[in-house]
C-alpha positions in Angstrom: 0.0 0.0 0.0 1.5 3.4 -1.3 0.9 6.8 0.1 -0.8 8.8 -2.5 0.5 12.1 -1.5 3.9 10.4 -2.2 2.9 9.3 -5.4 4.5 11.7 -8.1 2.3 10.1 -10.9 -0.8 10.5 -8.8 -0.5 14.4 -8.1 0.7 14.9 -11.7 -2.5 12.6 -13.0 -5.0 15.2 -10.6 -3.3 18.2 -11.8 -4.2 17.0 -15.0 -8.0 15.9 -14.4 -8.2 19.9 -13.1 -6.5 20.9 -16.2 -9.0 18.5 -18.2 -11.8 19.9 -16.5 -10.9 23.9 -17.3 -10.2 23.1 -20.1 -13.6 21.2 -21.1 -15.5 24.1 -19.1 -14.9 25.7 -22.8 -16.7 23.2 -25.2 -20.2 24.4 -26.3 -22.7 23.3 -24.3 -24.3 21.2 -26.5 -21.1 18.8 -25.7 -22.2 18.6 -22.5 -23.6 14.8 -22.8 -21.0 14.0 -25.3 -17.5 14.8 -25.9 -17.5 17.2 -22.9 -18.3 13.9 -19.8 -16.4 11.1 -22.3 -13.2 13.5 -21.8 -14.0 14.2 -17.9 -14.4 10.4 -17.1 -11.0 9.7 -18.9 -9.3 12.2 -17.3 -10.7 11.3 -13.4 -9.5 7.3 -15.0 -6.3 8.0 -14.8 -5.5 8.9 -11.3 -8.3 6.9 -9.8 -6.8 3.6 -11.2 -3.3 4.7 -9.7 -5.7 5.4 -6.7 -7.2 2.2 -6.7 -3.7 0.4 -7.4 -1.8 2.0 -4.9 -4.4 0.5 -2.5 -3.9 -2.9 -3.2 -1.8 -5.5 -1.8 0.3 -6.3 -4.2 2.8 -5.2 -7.1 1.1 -7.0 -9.5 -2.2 -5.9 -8.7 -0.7 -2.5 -8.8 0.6 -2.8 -12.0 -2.5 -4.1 -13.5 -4.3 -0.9 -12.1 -1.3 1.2 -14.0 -2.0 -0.8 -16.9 -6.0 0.6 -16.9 -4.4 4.5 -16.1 -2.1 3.8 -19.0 -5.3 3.0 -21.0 -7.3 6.1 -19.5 -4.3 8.2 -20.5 -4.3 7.2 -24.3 -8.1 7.7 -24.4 -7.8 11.3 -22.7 -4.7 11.9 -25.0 -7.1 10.9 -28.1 -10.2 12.6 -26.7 -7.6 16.1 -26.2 -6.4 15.8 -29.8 -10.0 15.6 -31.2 -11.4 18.3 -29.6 -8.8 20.3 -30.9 -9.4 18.8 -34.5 -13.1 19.8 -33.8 -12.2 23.2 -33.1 -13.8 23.0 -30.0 -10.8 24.8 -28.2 -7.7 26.4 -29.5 -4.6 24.5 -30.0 -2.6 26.4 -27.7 -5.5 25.2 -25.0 -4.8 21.9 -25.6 -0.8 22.0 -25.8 0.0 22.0 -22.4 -2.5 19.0 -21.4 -1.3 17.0 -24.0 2.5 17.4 -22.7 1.0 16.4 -19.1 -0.7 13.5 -20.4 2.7 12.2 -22.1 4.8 13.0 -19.1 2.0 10.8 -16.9 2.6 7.8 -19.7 6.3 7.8 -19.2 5.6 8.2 -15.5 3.5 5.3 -15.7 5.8 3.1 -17.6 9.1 3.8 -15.2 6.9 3.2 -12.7 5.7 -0.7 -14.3 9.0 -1.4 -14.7 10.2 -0.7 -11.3 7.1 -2.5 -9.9 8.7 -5.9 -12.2 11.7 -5.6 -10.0 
């Protein structure tokens, strides 16, 4: 069991879901029920797997949890890059998420790989 607060992928992951959710506070509102909660629920993923992981019992259960983040992160990245595309925010907006998100999947993979030691 990990202290989350000590968890340098777990802050970075809820600085992005607060990120995530500024940024989506922008999308017209008739996104509300669609691309606007699909991006939120990816976003809140990622850290609540790491959450939920970091609260198990053992590594590999932890890494399967970082495995589902990983997946969340990819999904948020995708979501972040089309609502750009859709010129639902400016790309600018979107830039600095997007490097978060990447740092968090490099994060994330160290992070496997330690667990395998």
């Amino acid at each position: 069991m990990h202290k989350l607060s000590d968890l340098k992928i777990w802050n970075k992951a809820m600085d992005v879901a607060e990120l995530t959710y500024l940024l989506s506070a922008k999308f017209p509102s008739e996104e509300k029920f669609g691309l606007t909660s699909q991006i939120r629920r990816s976003a809140i993923s990622v850290p609540s797997n790491v959450a939920e992981g970091a609260g198990r019992s053992t590594k590999g259960e932890f890494k399967n949890f970082l495995s589902i983040a990983n997946g969340s992160s990819y999904e948020l990245l995708t979501q972040l890059i089309l609502s750009h595309r859709l010129k639902l925010v400016p790309e600018k907006d979107t830039r600095e998420v997007i490097s978060e998100v990447i740092e968090i999947q490099k994060m994330n993979y160290a992070l496997i790989k330690s667990l395998e030691k």
